[in-house]
C-alpha positions in Angstrom: 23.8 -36.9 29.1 24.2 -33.3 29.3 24.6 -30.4 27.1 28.2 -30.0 28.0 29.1 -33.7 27.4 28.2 -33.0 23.3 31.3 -32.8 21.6 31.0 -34.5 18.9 27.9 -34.7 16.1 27.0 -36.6 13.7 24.4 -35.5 10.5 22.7 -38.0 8.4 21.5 -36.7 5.2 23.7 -34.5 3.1 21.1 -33.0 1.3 19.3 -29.3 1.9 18.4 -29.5 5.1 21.1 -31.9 6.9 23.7 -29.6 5.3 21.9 -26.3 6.7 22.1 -28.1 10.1 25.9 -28.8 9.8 26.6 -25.8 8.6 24.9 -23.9 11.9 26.6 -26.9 14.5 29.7 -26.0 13.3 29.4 -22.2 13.2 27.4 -21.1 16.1 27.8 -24.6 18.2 31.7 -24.8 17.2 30.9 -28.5 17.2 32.9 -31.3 15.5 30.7 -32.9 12.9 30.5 -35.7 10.8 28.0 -35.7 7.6 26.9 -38.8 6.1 25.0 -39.8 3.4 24.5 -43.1 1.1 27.2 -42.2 -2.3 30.3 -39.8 -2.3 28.8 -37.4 -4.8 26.0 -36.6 -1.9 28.1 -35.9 0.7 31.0 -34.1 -1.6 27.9 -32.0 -2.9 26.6 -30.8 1.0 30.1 -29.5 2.1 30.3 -28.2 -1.3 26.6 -26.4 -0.4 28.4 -25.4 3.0 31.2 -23.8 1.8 29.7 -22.3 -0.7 26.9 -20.8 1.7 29.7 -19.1 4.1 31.6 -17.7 1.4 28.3 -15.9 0.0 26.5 -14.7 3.0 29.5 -14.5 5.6 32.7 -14.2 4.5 31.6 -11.8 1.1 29.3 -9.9 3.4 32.1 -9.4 6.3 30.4 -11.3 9.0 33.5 -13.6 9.3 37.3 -14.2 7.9 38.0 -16.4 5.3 40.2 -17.7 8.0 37.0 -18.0 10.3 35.7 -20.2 7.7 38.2 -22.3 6.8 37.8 -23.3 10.5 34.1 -24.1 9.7 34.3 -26.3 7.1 37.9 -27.7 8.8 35.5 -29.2 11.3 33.2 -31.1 9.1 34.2 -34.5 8.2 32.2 -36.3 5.1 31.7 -40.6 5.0 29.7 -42.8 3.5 30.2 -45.2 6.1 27.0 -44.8 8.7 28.4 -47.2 11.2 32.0 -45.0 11.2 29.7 -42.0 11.2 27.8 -42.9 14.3 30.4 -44.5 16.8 31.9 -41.8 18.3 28.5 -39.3 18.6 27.4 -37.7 21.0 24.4 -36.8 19.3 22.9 -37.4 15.5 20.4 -35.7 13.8 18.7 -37.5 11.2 17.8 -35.5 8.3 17.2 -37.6 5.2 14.2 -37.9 3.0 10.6 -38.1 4.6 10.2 -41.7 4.4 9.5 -43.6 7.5 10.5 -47.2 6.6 13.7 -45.5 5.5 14.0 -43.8 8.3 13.1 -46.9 10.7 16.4 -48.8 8.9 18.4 -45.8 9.6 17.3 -45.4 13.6 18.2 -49.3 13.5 21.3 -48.9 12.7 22.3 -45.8 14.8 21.2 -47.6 17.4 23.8 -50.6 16.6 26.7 -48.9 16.3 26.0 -45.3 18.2 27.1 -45.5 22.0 24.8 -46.3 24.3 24.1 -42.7 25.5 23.8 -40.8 22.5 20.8 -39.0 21.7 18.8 -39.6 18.3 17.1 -37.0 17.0 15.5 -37.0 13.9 14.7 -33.7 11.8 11.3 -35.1 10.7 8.6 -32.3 9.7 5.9 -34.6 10.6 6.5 -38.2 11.0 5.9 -40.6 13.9 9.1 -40.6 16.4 7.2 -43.0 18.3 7.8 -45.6 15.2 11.2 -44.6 14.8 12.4 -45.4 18.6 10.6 -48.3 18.4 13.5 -50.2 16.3 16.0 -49.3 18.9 16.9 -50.1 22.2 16.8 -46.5 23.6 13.5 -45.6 23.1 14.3 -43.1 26.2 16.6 -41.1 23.4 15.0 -40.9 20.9 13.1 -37.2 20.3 12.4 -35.0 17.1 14.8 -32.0 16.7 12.8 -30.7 13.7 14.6 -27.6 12.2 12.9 -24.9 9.6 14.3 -23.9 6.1 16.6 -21.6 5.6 18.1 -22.9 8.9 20.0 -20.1 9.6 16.9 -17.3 9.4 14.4 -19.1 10.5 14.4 -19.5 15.0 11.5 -22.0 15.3 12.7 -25.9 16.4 10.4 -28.4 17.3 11.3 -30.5 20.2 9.1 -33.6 19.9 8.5 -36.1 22.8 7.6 -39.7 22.4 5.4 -41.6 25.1 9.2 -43.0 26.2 11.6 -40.2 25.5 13.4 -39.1 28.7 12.9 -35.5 30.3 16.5 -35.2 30.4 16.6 -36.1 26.4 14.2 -33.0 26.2 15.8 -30.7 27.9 19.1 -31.4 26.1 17.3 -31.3 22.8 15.8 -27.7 24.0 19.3 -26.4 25.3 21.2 -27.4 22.2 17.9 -25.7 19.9 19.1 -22.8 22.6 22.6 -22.8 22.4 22.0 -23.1 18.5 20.5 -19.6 18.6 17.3 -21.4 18.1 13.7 -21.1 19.9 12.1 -24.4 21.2 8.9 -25.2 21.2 8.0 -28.4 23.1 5.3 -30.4 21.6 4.0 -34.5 21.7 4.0 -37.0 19.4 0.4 -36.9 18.7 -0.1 -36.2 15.1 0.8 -36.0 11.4 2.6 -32.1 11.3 3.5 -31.5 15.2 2.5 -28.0 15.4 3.7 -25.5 13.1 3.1 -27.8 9.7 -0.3 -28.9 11.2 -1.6 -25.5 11.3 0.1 -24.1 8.7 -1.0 -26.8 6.5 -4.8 -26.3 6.4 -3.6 -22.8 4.8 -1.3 -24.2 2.5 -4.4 -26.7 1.3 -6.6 -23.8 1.0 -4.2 -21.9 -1.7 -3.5 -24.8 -3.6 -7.2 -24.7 -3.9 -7.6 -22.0 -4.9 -5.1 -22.6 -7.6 -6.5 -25.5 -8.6 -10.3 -22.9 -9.0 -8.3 -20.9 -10.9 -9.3 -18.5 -8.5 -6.4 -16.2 -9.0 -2.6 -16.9 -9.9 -0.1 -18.1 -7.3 1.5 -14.9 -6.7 -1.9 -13.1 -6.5 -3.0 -15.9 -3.5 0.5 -15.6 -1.9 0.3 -11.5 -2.2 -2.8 -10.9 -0.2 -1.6 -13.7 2.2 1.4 -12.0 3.2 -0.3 -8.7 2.9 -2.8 -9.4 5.1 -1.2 -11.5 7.6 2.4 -10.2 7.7 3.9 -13.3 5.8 7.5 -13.2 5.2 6.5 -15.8 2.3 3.2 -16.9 0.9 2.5 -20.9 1.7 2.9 -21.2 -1.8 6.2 -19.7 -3.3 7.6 -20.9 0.0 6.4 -24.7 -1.1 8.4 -23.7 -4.4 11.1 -22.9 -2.5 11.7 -25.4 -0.5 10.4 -28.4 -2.6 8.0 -29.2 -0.3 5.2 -30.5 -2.9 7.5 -33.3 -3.7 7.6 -34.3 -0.1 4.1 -34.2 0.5 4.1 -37.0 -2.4 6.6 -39.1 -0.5 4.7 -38.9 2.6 0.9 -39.3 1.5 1.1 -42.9 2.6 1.8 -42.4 5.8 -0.6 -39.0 6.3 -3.7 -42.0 5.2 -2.6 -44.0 7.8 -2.3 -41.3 10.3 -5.8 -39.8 9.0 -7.1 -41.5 7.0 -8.7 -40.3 3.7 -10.7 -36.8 4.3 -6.9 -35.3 5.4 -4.3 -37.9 4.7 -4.8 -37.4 0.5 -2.5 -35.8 -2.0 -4.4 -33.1 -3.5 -4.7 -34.0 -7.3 -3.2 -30.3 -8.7 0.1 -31.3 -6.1 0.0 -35.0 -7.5 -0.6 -33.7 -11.0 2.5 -31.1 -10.7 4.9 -33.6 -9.0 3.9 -36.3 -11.6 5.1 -33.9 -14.4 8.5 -32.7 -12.8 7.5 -29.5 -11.1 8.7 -30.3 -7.4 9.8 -27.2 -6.5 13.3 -27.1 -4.3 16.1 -25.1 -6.0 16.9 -25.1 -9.9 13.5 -26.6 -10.1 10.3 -25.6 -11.5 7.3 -25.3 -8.9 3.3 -24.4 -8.8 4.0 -20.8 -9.9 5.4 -21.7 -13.4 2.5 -24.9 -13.4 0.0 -22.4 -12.8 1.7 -20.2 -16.2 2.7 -23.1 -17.9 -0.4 -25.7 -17.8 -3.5 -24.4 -16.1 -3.6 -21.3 -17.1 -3.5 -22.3 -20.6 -6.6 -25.2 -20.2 
């Protein structure tokens, strides 16, 4: 496989993050893609997300015809159907929720009905590729592609190698980060977070601390974060952004596994929040109005 034998690409996950990534195949990579997702409303509701997003920030703004985007979106085909998604790819990024059993079924099935040299990549923040390929039969294909959010600001991608992925699945992961407008960073499938999350996290658990000391309010913690260490975002409004406190819930399982109690566990203010509703992600409440809302009153 080479980078010039990717035509066609298929998405799983019609949510956030796997409509971010369509979006940006289709207009930088002028790919042909095909979004998938388990019910109708899902995937209806990420081209809906993608059309929305060029018609705000490019067409509005005068970065690109209406024309330009009709193009766009006329590129992206929406199913239901994972087999029909995956038999004519070229390459698939996973991007659904952060579950790894879930994930495992999926990679199974990609790897029934996907042809035989099509990558798999999954868009995992931090779980194990090495589990994922191990359901499939192209172990030698299988790498992590993992993309930040906002997709189209932000240039890091993670190219993740599993004890049996191919050089040659690499360096096609790397060029398509590249040809993506993207900057690769090559990393292995050693632990829980790859690199950026695994740094960046011991941060993040420090502010949450200090939340939960009532040391200062969220914005005051996020403030002299980005004011002292030229933060575009403080680790905690960008958790509120990006719903990330929901998915350290889903994925506290599999962080105890990987190490055990003393860094796998949930914090008890995220499993407090999360328990009562405050996920963070868009239209959603996070630890900023917790903080206002709850603790500040106890």
């Amino acid at each position: 496989m080479k980078l010039e034998n990717i035509k066609q690409v298929t998405v799983i996950g019609a949510g956030a993050m796997g409509a971010q990534i369509t979006q940006l195949l289709s207009l930088v990579g002028g790919y042909s893609i095909t979004i998938t997702d388990v019910k109708d409303e899902f995937v209806n509701n990420g081209i809906r997300f993608i059309s929305d997003g060029l018609k705000r920030y490019f067409v509005d703004k005068g970065k690109i015809t209406q024309a330009q985007m009709d193009e766009v979106v006329g590129r992206i085909k929406g199913t239901t159907n994972l087999a029909e998604a995956a038999k004519n790819a070229d390459f698939v990024i996973e991007a659904i929720f952060e579950n790894l059993d879930i994930k495992k079924n999926v990679f199974k099935q990609l790897d029934e009905n996907a042809p035989p040299d099509a990558i798999l990549a999954s868009n995992t923040s931090n779980l194990n590729i090495t589990e994922m390929a191990s359901v499939t039969k192209r172990a030698d294909k299988v790498v992590g592609m993992h993309f930040f959010n906002p997709v189209a600001v932000m240039k890091l991608v993670e190219v993740i190698k599993g004890p049996l992925t191919s050089d040659e699945t690499m360096s096609v992961t790397a060029e398509l980060a590249k040809k993506l407008g993207k900057e690769p960073v090559v990393c292995k499938d050693f632990s829980f977070g790859f690199l950026a999350n695994r740094a960046y996290g011991a941060m993040v658990g420090e502010a949450i601390q200090m939340v939960w000391e009532r040391v200062a309010p969220p914005e005051e913690i996020d403030k002299a974060l980005k004011l002292g260490y030229n933060l575009p975002m403080g680790p905690l409004e960008l958790g509120d952004f990006t719903g990330s406190w929901a998915i350290s819930a889903s994925s506290e399982q599999d962080r105890m596994r990987e190490f055990g109690p003393a860094k796998g566990y949930l914090h008890p203010l995220i499993r407090m929040m999360v328990r009562a509703g405050y996920t963070g992600g868009r239209g959603r409440k996070g630890i900023y109005d917790f903080y206002k809302e709850v603790l500040s009153k106890e």
